[in-house]
C-alpha positions as CSV (number, residue, x, y, z in Angstrom):
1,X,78.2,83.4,111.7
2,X,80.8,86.0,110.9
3,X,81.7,87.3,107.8
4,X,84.6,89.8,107.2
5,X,83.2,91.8,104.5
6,X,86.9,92.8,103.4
7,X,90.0,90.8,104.1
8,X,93.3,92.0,105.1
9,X,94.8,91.6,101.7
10,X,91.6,93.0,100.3
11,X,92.4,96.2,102.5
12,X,96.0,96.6,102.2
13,X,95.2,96.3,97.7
14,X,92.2,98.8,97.6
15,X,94.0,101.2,100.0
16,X,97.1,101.3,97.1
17,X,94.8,101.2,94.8
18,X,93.1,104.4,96.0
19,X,96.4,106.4,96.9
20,X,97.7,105.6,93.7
21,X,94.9,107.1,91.9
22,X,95.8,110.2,89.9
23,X,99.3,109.5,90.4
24,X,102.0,109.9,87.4
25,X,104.5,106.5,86.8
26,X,107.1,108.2,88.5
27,X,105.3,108.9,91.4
28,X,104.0,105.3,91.4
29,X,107.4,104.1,90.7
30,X,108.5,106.1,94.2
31,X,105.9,104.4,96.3
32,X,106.5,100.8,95.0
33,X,110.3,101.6,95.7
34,X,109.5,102.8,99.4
35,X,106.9,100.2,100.1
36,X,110.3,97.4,98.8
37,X,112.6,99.3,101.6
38,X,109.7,98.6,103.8
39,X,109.6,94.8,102.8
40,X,112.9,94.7,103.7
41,X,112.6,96.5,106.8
42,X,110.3,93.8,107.9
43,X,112.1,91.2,106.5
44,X,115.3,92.3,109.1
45,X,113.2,93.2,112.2
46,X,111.5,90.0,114.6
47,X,109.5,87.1,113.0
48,X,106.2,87.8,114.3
49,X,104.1,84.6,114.8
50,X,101.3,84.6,112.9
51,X,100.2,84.7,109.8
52,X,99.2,88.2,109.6
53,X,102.0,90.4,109.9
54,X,104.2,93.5,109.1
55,X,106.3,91.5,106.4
56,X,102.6,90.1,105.1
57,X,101.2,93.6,105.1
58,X,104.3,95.1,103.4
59,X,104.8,92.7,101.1
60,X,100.8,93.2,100.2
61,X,101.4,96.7,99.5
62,X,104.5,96.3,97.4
63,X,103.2,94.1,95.0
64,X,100.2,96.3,94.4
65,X,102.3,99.0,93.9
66,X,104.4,97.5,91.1
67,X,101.1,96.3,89.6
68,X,100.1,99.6,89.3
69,X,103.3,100.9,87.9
70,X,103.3,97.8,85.5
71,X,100.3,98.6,84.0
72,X,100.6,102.2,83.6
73,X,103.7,101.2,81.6
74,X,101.7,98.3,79.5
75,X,98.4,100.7,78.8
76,X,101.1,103.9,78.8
77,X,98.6,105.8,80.7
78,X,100.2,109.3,81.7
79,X,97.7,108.7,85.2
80,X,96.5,106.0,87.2
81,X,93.0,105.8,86.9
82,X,91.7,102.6,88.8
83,X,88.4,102.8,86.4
84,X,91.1,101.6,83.5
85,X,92.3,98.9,85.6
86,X,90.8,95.7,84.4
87,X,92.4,94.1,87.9
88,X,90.5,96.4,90.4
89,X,87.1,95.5,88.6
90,X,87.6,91.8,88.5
91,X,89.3,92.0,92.4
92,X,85.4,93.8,93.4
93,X,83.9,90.8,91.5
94,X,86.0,88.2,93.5
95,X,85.5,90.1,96.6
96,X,81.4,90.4,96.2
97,X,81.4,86.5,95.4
98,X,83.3,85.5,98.4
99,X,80.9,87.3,100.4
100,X,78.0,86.0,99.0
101,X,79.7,82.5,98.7
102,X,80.1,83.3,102.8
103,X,76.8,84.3,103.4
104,X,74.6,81.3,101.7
105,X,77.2,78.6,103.3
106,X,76.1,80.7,106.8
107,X,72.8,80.5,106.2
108,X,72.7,76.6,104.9
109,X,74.2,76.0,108.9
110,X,70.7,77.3,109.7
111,X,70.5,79.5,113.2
112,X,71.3,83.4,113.0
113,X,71.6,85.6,110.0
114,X,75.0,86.4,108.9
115,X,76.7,88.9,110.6
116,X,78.7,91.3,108.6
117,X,82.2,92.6,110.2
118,X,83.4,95.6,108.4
119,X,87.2,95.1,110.8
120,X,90.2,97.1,110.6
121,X,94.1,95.5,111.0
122,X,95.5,96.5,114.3
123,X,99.0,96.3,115.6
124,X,99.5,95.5,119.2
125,X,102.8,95.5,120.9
126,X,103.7,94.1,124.5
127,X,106.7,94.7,126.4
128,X,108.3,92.6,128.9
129,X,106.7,94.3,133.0
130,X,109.6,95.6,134.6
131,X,112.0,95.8,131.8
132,X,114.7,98.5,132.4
133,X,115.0,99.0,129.2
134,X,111.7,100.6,127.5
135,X,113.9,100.5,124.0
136,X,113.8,96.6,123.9
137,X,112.2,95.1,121.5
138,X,108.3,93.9,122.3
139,X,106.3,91.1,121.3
140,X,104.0,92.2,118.2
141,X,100.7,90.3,116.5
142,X,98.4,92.0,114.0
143,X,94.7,91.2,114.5
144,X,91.3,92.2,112.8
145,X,88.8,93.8,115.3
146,X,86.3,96.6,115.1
147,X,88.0,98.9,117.6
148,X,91.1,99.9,119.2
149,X,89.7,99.0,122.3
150,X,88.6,95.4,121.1
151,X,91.6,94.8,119.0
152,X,93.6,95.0,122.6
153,X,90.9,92.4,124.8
154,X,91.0,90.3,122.1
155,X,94.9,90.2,122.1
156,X,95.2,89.8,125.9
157,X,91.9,87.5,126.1
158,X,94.2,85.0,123.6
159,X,97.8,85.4,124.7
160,X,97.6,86.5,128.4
161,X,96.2,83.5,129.4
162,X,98.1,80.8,131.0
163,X,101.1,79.3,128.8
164,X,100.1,82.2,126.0
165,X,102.9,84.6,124.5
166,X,102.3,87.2,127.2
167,X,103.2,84.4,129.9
168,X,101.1,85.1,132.9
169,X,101.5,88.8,132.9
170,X,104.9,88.8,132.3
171,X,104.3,91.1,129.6
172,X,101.5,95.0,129.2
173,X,100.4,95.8,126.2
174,X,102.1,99.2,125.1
175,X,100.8,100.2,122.0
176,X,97.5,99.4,119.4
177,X,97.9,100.9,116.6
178,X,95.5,101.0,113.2
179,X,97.5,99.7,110.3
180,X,95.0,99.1,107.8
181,X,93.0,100.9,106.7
182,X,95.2,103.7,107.3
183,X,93.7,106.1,110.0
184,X,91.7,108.7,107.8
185,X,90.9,106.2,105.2
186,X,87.7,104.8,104.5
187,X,86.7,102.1,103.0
């Protein structure tokens, strides 16, 4: 059995968490501003279909942010140190419980030893094959995956098939991007 070692949420909050760190209020009240024009950016552009999506990513990230700024302002501290956030601690807790929760109901099913995913949030887009116009808009899903590489097969092994959202090759993949972690970071 698989078990995500962090979940998207858990990713978008401890990447916040860790950009925000050392940051001034102001500075933190300037992200959690941008990352609300982003929300609404999503909000406006196409309804993806699943769960996991840009408007779910955003609206991850812009709640952490104004969590942040809220309790710099309730513990008036000058910087953000995610040490003095009694959230960040008890999140870790949550997180380190879930997994273990994970791994002793995998090993009660008996057969092979937990596997542990460490997966990343990829965006794929998919345009319409033989669209004149490269500009229109594509078909996106966000999916977890290990790789670029994998992130793509997995999106064309589920939706290319007949009667999926790619409709019988009537759409290519154009684009995988890594959204979370943000390229460079590490978790």
């Amino acid at each position: 059995m698989s078990i995500y070692e962090f979940l998207p949420a858990e990713i978008a909050q401890l990447g916040v968490t860790r950009k925000a760190a050392g940051l001034v209020l102001g500075q933190v009240q300037t992200h959690a501003r941008l990352s609300q024009e982003r929300e609404d950016r999503a909000r406006q552009g196409p309804a993806e279909i699943l769960n996991l999506s840009e408007l779910v990513i955003a609206m991850w990230e812009c709640a952490e942010w104004e969590r942040i700024a809220h309790v710099m302002t309730e513990q008036q501290m000058p910087v953000y140190v995610p040490g003095q956030d009694p959230r960040v601690g008890r999140r870790e807790e949550q997180r380190m419980q879930r997994v273990a929760l994970d791994v002793a109901a995998a090993e009660q099913r008996g057969g092979a030893p937990a596997e542990m995913l460490r997966h990343r949030v990829y965006r794929i887009v998919a345009q319409r094959t033989g669209s004149p116009d490269e500009d229109s808009p594509g078909l996106t899903v966000h999916m977890m995956a290990s790789s670029i590489s994998e992130a793509a097969h997995r999106a064309w092994t589920v939706y290319g098939r007949p009667g999926g959202l790619y409709q019988q090759g009537a759409y290519r993949i154009t684009s995988v991007e890594q959204v979370l972690p943000e390229p460079g970071e590490l978790l």
